[in-house]
C-alpha positions in Angstrom: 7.8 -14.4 9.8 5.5 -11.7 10.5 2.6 -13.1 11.7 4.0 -16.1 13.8 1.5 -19.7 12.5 1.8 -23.0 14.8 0.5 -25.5 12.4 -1.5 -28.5 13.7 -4.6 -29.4 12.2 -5.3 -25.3 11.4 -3.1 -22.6 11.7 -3.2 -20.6 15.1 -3.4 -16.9 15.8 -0.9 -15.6 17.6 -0.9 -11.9 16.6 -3.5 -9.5 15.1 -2.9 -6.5 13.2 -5.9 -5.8 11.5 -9.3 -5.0 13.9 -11.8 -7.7 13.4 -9.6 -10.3 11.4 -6.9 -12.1 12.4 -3.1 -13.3 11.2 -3.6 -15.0 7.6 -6.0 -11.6 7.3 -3.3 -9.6 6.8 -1.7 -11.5 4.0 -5.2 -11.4 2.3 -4.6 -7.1 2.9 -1.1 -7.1 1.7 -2.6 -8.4 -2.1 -4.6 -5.7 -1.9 -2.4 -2.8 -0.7 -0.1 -4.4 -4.1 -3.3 -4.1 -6.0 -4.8 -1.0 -5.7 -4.1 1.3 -8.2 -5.4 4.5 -8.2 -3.4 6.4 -10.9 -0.5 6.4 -12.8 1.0 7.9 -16.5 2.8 10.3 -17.4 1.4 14.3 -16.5 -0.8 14.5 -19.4 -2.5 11.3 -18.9 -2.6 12.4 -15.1 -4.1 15.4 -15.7 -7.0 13.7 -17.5 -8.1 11.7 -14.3 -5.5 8.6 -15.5 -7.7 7.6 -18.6 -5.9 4.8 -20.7 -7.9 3.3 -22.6 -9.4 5.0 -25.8 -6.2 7.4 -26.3 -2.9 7.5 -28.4 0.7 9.1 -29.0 1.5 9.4 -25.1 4.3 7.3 -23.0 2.1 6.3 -20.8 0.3 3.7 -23.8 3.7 1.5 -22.9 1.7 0.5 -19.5 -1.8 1.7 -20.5 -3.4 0.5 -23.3 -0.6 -0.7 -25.8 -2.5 0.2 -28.9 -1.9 3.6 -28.5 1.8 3.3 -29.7 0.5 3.2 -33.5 -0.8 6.7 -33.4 2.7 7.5 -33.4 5.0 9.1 -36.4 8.2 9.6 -34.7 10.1 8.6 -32.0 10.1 10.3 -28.6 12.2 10.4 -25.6 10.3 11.5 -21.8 11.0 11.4 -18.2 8.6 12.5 -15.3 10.0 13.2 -12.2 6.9 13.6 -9.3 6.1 15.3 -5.8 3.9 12.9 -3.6 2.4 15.0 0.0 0.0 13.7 2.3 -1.4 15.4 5.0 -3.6 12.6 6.7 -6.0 13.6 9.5 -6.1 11.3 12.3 -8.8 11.2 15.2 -7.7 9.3 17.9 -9.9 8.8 21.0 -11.7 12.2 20.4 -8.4 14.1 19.4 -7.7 15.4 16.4 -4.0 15.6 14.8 -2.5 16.0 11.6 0.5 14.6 9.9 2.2 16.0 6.9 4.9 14.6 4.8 6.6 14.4 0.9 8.7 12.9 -1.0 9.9 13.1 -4.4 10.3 10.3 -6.9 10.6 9.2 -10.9 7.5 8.6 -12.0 8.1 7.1 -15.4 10.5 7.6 -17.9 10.5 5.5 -21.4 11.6 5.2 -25.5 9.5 5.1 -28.2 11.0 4.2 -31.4 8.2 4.8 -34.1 8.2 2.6 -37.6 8.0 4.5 -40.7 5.0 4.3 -42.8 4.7 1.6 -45.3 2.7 3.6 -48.0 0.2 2.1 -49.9 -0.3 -1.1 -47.3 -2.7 -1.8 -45.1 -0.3 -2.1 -42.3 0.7 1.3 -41.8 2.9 1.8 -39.3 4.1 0.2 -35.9 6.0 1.4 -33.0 8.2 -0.6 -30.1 8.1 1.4 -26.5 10.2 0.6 -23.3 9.8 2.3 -20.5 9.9 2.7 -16.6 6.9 3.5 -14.5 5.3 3.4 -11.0 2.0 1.7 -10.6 1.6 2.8 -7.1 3.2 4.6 -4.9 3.2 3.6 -1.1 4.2 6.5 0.6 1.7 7.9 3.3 2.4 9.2 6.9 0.1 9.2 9.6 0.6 10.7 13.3 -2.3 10.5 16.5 -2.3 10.9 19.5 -4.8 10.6 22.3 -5.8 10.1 26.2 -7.2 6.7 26.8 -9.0 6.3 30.4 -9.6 2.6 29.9 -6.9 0.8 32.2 -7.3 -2.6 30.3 -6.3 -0.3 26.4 -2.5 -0.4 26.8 0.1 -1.8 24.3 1.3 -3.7 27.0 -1.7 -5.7 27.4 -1.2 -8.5 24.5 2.0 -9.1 26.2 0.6 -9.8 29.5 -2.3 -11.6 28.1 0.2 -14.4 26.0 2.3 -14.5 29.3 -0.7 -15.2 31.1 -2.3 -17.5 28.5 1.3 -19.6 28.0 1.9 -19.7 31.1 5.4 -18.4 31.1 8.0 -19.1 34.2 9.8 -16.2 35.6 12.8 -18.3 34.4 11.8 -18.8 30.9 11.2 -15.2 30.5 14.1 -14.1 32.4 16.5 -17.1 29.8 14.5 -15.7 27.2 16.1 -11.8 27.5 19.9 -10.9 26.6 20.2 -7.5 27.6 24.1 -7.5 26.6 23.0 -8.1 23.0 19.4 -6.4 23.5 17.7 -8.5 22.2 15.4 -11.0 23.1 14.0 -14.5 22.1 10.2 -14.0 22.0 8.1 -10.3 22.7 7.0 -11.7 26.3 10.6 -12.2 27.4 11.5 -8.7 26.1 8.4 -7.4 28.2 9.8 -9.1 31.3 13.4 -7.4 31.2 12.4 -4.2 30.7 10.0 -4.5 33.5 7.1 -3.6 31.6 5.2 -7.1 33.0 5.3 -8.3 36.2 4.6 -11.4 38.4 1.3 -10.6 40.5 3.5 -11.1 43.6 6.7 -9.0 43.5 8.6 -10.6 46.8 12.0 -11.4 46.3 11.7 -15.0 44.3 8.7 -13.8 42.6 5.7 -15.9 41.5 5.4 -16.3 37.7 1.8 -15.9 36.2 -0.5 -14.4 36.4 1.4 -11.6 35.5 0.2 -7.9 35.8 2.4 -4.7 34.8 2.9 -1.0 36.6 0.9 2.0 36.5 -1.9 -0.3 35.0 -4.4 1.5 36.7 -3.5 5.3 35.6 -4.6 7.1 32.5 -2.3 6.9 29.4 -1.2 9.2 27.0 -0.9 7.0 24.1 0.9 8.4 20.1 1.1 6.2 17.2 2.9 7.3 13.9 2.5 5.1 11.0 5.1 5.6 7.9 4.6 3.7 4.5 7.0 3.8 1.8 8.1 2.3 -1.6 6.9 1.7 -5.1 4.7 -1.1 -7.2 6.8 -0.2 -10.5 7.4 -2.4 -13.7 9.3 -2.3 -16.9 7.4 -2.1 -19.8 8.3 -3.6 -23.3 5.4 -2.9 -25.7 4.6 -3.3 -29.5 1.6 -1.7 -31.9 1.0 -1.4 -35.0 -2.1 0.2 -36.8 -4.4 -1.5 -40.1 -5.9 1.3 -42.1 -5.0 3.8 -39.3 -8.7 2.8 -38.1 -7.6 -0.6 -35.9 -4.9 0.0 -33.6 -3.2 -3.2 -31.7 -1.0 -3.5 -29.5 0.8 -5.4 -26.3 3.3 -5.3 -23.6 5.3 -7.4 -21.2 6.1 -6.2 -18.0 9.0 -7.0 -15.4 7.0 -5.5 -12.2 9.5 -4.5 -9.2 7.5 -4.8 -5.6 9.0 -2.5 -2.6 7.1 -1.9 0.3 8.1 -0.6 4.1 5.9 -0.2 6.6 7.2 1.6 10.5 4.5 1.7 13.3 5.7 3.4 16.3 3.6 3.2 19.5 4.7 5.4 22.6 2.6 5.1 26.1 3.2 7.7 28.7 1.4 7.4 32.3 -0.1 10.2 33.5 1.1 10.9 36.9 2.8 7.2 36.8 5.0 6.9 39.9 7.5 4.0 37.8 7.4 4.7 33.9 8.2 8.0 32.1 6.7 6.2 28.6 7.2 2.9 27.0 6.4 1.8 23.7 6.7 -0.3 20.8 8.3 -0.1 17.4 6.9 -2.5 14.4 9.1 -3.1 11.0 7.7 -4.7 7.7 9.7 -4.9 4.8 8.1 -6.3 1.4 10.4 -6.9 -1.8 9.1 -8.8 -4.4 9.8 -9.6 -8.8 7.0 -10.6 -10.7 5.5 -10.4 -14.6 2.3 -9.1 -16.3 1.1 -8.7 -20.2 -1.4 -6.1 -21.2 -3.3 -6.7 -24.6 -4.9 -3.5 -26.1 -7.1 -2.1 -29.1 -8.4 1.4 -30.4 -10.9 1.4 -33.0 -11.9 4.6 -34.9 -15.8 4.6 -35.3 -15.1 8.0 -37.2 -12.2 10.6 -37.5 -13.9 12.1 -34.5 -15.0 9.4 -32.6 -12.8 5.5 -31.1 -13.3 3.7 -28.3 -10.7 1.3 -26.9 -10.4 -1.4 -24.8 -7.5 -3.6 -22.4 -6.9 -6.8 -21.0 -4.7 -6.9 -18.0 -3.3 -9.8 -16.8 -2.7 -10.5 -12.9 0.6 -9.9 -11.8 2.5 -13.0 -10.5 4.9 -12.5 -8.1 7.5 -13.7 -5.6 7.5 -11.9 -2.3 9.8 -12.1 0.8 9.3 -10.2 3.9 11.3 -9.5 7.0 9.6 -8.4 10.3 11.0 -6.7 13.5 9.8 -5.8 16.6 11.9 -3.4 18.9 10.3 -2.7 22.7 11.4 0.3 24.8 11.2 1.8 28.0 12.2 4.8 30.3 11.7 4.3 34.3 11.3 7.3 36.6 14.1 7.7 38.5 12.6 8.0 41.8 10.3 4.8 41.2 8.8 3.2 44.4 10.4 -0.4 43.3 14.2 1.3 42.6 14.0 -0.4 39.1 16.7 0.3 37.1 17.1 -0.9 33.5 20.0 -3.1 32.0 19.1 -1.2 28.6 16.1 0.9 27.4 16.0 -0.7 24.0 15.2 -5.0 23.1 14.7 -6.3 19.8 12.7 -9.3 19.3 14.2 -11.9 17.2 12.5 -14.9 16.3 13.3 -17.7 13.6 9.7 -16.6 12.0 11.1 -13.0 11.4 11.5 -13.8 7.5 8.5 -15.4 4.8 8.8 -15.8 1.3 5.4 -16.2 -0.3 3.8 -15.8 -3.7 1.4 -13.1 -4.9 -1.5 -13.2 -7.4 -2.9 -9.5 -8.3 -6.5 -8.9 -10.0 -7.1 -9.4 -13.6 -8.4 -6.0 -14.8 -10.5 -5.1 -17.9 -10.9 -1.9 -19.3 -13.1 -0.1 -22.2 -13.6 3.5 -23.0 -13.9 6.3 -25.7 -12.8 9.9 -26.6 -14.7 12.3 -29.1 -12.1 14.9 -30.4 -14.2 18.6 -30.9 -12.5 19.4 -34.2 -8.8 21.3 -33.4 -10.2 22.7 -29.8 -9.7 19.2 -27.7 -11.2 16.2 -26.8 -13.6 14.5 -23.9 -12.5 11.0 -22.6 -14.1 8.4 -20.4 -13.3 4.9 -18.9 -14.7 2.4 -17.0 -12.1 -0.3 -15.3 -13.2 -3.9 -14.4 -10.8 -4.9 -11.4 -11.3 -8.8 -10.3 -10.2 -8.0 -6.2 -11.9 -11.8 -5.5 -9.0 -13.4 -8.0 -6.4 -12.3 -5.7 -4.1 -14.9 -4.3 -1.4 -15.8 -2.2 0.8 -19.2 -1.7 3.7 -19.9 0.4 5.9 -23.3 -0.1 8.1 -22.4 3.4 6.1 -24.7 5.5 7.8 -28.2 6.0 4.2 -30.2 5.9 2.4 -29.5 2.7 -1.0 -29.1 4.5 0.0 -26.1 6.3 0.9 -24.6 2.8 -2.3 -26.2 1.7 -4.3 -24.8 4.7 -2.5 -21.2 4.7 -3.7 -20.5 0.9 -7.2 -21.8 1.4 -7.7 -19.8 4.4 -5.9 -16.5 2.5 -8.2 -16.9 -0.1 -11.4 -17.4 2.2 -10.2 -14.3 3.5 -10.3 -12.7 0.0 -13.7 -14.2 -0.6 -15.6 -12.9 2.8 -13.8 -9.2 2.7 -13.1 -8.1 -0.8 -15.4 -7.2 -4.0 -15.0 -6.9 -7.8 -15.3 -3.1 -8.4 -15.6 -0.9 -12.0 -13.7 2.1 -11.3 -15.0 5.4 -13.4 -12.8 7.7 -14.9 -13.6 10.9 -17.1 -11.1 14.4 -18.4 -11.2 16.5 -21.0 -8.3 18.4 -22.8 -8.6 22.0 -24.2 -6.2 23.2 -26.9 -5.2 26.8 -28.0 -2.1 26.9 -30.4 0.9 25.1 -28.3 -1.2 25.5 -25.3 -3.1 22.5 -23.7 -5.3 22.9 -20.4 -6.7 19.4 -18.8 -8.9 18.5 -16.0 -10.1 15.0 -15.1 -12.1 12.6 -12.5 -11.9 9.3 -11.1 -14.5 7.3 -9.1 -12.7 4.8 -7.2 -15.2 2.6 -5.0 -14.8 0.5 -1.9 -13.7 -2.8 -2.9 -14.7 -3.6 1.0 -17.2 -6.3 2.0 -16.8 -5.1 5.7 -17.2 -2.5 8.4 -13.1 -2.1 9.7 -11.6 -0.4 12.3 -14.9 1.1 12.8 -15.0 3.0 9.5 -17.8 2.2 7.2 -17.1 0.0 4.0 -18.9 3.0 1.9 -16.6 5.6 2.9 -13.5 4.1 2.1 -14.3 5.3 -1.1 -11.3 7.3 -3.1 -12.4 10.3 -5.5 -9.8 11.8 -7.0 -9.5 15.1 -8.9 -7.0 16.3 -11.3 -5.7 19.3 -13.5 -2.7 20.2 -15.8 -1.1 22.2 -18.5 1.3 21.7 -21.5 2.9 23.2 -24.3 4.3 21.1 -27.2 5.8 22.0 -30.9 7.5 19.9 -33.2 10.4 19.2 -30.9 9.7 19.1 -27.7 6.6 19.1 -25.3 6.2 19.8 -21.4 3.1 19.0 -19.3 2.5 19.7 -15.8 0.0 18.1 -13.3 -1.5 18.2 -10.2 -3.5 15.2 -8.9 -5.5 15.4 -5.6 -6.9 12.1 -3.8 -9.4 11.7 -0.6 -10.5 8.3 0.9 -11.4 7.3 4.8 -9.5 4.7 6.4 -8.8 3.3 9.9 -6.4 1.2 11.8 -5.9 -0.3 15.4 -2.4 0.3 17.0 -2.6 -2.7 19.1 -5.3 -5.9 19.2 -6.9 -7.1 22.4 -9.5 -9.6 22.7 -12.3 -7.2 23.6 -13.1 -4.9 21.0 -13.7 -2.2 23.4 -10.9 -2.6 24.8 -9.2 -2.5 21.0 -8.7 1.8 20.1 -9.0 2.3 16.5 -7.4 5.2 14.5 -9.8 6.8 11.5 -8.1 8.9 9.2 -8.9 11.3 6.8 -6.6 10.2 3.3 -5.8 13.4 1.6 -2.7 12.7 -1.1 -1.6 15.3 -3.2 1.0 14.5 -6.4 2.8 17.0 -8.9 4.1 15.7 -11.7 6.3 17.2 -14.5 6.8 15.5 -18.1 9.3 16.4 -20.2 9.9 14.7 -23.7 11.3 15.5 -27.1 10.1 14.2 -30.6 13.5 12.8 -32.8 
């Protein structure tokens, strides 16, 4: 288990990840990070700023609003493979760096099987849809690097601070490390072997705690890189039909697919240290997960030029299990005062609490809108998205005494209640049409579902505003769209937690995600 709980009466910290909260905190973050959506679709809805709800005749209705599927008069087969870059700026105890990265992926690719028309009835037509998408992709990369002065900020220090507060023999720490296998039984014992801490008294039988480690007093180099990866993505089955070709209705079932990765390396270099070269730690989180969702839509045409639309989207429920590692790492000078040399460089940590199965409940969300078509020249589209952040939940069932399962979900949801907001994210785009030509350009505002002031960056400016732009060209047979999506949001994070927040350094970064997306379909 990530985030090791020693149930008594309440569960018990043990490790922070998150500045200013604590363990079941980061459960309470992990439904959010599976929550927040900030745009999907295929490149024309993209293009538009990611507006759903008041348009038809596009993939992207399958997972959108479902209703959309009875604009349609014949079938349609698409695929849209994407680019994802980020080039995040960190600044890291008054040091600026930048870290770059891409990836490419399959953004969606679906069937649409349209009905024929059934003449002189009121029904007129339906349509069935199944199709693939991404709902969010993980995938960010974040590198800083900066020269802390302050001898008690070192990634060591939580190690020496639980050796300290447990009390740890030398001999318990010392049973506790198996550098034939490297690894070790608990992060303190690692620590130990690889000399990283130290009784206070180093004469030959030791002296157990308190415990100190080298070079404490010398400035530190420190470097954190921070890699995300995976996909929030779903299988769609939808269904529509249209009364009148006015009333459009529609809905979908989705089979949602959860993959998340998360890598944190931490390296710590002395400056002019007489017994390390660098030492460091290296955090894994893996997040896999199967859940199910159903979307209920409508579009309504006021006038030939003028419908609105609206969705229903239930929360996702989902089963997630997660595995955590923790490697630790070290390299000694060679000519070190103490002649240490190291039985490996490398420990991993392995703990029975290394794997937690849990279950995740994502918002409900709500959305309305409307497009007005200009005659033959194009169309202006807005909407407004209701997403219920405070209905988030999470539940686990691993815990032997039902109170501890009782007491972790009451004290994930308190979590969800004190840090986390319902927002209504805006979204606007407009489409321009000459002949088979289309040009598109859209905006979303994305607020702060924060409550709180984290890792020293303001609630406010956590903010995401994204901008976006595309082209396409479609005929009879075939259409291809192109877009180009550009989001910006603050965020922050601490690569280790001490008890004094001064002591704590935090890492604000400047988002910036940039996504290309290409859609290629043909009309059968």
């Amino acid at each position: 288990m990530r985030k090791q709980f020693f149930f008594s009466a309440a569960i018990t910290l043990l490790t922070q990840l998150a500045y200013g909260q604590g363990a079941t905190a980061d459960y309470a973050d992990d439904a959010f990070r599976f929550s927040d959506f900030s745009q999907s679709g295929t490149a024309r809805f993209r293009g538009i700023g990611g507006n759903h709800a008041a348009l038809g005749g596009d993939a992207s209705n399958i997972f959108g609003n479902p209703a959309g599927l009875g604009f349609y008069n014949r079938s349609e087969l698409s695929v849209s493979p994407a680019f994802t870059s980020v080039n995040n700026q960190a600044n890291f105890l008054g040091q600026q760096l930048t870290g770059s990265s891409g990836k490419v992926s399959v953004g969606q690719f679906g069937l649409i099987l349209a009905g024929s028309t059934n003449g002189s009835r009121r029904w007129k037509r339906t349509a069935f849809g199944v199709t693939y998408s991404q709902s969010t992709n993980f995938f960010d990369y974040t590198d800083a690097r900066g020269q802390n002065n302050n001898p008690n900020s070192s990634v060591l220090q939580p190690y020496i601070n639980e050796a300290n507060s447990a009390r740890y023999s030398e001999q318990e720490l010392s049973d506790g490390f198996r550098p034939n296998d490297r690894q070790a039984d608990f992060s303190e014992a690692a620590a130990y072997g690889l000399y990283l801490i130290n009784p206070t008294d180093l004469g030959a039988n030791g002296s157990g705690p308190p415990y100190t480690r080298f070079d404490a007093t010398t400035r530190k180099d420190q470097r954190t890189t921070r890699t995300n990866s995976g996909t929030h993505s779903q299988w769609t089955l939808a269904y529509a039909g249209n009364l009148d070709n006015k009333l459009y209705i529609g809905g979908s079932l989705a089979l949602t697919r959860l993959r998340y990765s998360y890598e944190s390396v931490v390296i710590e270099a002395p400056i002019n240290g007489v017994y390390f070269n660098n030492y460091g730690q290296t955090t894994r989180l893996d997040v896999t997960g199967n859940g199910i969702n159903a979307t209920l839509g409508l579009i309504y045409k006021l006038t030939p030029a003028f419908q609105v639309g609206a969705t229903i989207v239930s929360p996702t429920w989902s089963s997630a299990n997660e595995i955590f590692g923790r490697t630790l790492s070290a390299s000694v000078k060679p000519t070190n005062p103490e002649g240490i040399v190291l039985k490996t460089n490398n420990i991993d940590v392995v703990t029975p609490y290394d794997e937690f199965e849990y279950s995740l409940q994502t918002p409900l969300r709500a959305s309305a809108g409307a497009t007005y078509f200009i005659g033959k020249v194009g169309f202006l589209t807005a909407t407004a998205e209701y997403v219920g952040y405070q209905t988030m939940r999470v539940r686990t069932s691993t815990f032997d005494n039902q109170q501890d399962n009782t007491d972790f979900k009451n004290d994930v949801k308190a979590i969800i209640r004190d840090s986390y907001d319902n927002v209504l994210n805006l979204r606007a785009g407009a489409e321009i049409r000459a002949g088979i030509l289309r040009v598109r350009a859209g905006a979303a505002y994305l607020p702060s579902a924060y409550k709180l002031n984290l890792d020293r960056v303001a609630k406010e400016d956590r903010t995401k505003i994204l901008l976006s732009a595309g082209l396409g060209v479609r005929n009879d047979r075939f259409f291809a769209d192109v877009s180009g999506s550009y989001l910006t949001y603050k965020s922050g994070f601490s690569p280790f937690q001490l008890p004094n927040d001064s002591d704590t350094p935090t890492i604000a970064v400047s988002n910036r995600n940039t996504n290309v997306m290409l859609s290629l379909g043909v009309f059968f």
